[in-house]
N, C-alpha and C positions, 0 to 999 in steps of 0.2 A: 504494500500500500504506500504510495507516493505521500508528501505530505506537503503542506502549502510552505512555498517559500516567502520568510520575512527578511524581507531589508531594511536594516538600518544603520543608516549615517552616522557615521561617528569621528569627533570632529577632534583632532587634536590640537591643543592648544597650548602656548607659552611659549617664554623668552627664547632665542636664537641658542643654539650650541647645547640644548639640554638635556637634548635627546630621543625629542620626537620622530625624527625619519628611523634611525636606529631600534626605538620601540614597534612601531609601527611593522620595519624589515623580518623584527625577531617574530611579532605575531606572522607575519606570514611567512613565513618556515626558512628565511635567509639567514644566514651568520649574522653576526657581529662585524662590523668594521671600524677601527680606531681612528682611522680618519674622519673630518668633519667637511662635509660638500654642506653647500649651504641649496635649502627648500629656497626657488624662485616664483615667491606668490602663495602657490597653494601645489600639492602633486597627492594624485589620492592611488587607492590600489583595493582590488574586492577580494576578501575573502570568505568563500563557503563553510559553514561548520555547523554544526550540531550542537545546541546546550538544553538540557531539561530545566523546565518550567514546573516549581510544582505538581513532580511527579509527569508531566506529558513532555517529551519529545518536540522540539521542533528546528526546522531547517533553517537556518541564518547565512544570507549572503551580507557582512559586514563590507558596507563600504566606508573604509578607513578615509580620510581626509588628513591632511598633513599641512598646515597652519605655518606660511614664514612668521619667525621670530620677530622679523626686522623690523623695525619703528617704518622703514621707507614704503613698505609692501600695506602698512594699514588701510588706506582707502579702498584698495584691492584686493585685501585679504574679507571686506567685509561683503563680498558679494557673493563668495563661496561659504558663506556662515549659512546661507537661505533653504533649509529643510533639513536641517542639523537636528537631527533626534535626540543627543546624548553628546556627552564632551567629557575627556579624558584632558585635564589640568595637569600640566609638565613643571617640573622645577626639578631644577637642579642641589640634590640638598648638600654641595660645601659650596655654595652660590645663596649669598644671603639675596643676593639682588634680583635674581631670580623667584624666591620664595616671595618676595616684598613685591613683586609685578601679579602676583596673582590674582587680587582683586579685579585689577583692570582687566585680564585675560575674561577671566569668567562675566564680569559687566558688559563686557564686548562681545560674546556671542551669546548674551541672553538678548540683548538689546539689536541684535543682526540676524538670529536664525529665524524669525516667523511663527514664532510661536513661545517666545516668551520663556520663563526660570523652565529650564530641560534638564534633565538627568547629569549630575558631573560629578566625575571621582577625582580626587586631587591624588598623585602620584607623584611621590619623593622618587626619582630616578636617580642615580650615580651610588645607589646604594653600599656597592662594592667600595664602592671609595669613602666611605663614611668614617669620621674622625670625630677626635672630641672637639674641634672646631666646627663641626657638622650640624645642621639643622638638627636639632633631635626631633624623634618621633613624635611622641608628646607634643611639641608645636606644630606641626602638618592634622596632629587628630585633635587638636582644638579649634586649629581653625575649620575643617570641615564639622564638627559639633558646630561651632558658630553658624558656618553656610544652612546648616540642617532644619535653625529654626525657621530658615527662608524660604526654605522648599517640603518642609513638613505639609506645610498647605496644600502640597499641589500633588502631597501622597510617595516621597520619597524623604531619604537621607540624602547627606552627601557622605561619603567614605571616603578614607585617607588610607593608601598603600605602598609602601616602598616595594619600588624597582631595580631593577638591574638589566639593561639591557644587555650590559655584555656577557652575564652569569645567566639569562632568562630567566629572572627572580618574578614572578607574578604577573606577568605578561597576560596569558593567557586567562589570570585569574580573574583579572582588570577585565579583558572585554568580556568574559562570561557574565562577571558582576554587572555590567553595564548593560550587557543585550539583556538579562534576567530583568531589570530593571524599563525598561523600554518595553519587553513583551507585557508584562504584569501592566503597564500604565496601557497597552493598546487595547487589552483585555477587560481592561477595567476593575482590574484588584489591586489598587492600588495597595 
């Protein structure tokens, strides 16, 4: 028995260098690479996959989006926000300044996808490389408790995850949590 295929957009977001194309490559089954090419604009890529929903099966083509960093790419970047189901928050956690861009990141595609506060996990990426200079955990899961009173309303959390793209540290756990999140809101159980 076939089952119906759901798409949903998912839209990476944050500061340049942090690891979004990298997250992104590991969700779709590519290595890691230490070098950094820089995203011009937006560049996306679909991935098919399977995540159960309270207990039912269902078929997800995630189409991943990949978000430039760059202050230059903003006016541009905002026309690819437009049917963004869900958004995956990047920072880099030994980059305070990336963690400190976060608010704008998320204001910016609640305020450009078309539909208003959408499903968003904030993910500590560079994991691997974490030090006692390091963002700690504890502040990435307070501020999504924060974001959570804001989207309680509309029948979600927001979740804090540390990453690793070059270790695939929760990669996959990220977009299952997120596509889970998307079905349940299409479904209406919230």
């Amino acid at each position: 028995m076939s089952r119906q295929k759901i798409v949903i957009k998912v839209t990476l977001i944050g500061d340049a260098a942090v690891g979004k194309t990298s997250l992104r490559n590991r969700f779709m089954g590519k290595g890691f690479r230490g070098d950094h090419l820089m995203t011009i604009a937006a560049d996306f890529a679909v991935k098919e996959d399977e995540i159960t929903v309270d207990d039912k099966k269902y078929s997800v083509a995630y189409q991943v989006w990949d978000m430039a960093g760059d202050k230059k790419f903003t006016q541009l970047r905002t026309r690819f926000f437009n049917g963004t189901m869900a958004g995956l928050c990047v920072f880099d956690v030994t980059k305070l300044e990336s963690f400190n861009s976060v608010p704008k990141w998320i204001e910016e595609i609640w305020k450009n996808n078309g539909q208003g506060v959408i499903p968003i996990i904030l993910l500590g990426n560079k994991s691997d490389l974490r030090d006692k200079k390091s963002i700690p955990v504890t502040k990435g899961q307070e501020y999504a408790k924060m974001l959570s009173g804001r989207t309680s309303r509309e029948g979600y959390d927001v979740h804090y995850m540390d990453t690793s793209a070059k270790d695939g540290i929760n990669i996959k756990e990220a977009f299952h949590s997120i596509g889970t999140t998307v079905i349940r809101k299409m479904l209406g159980n919230k």
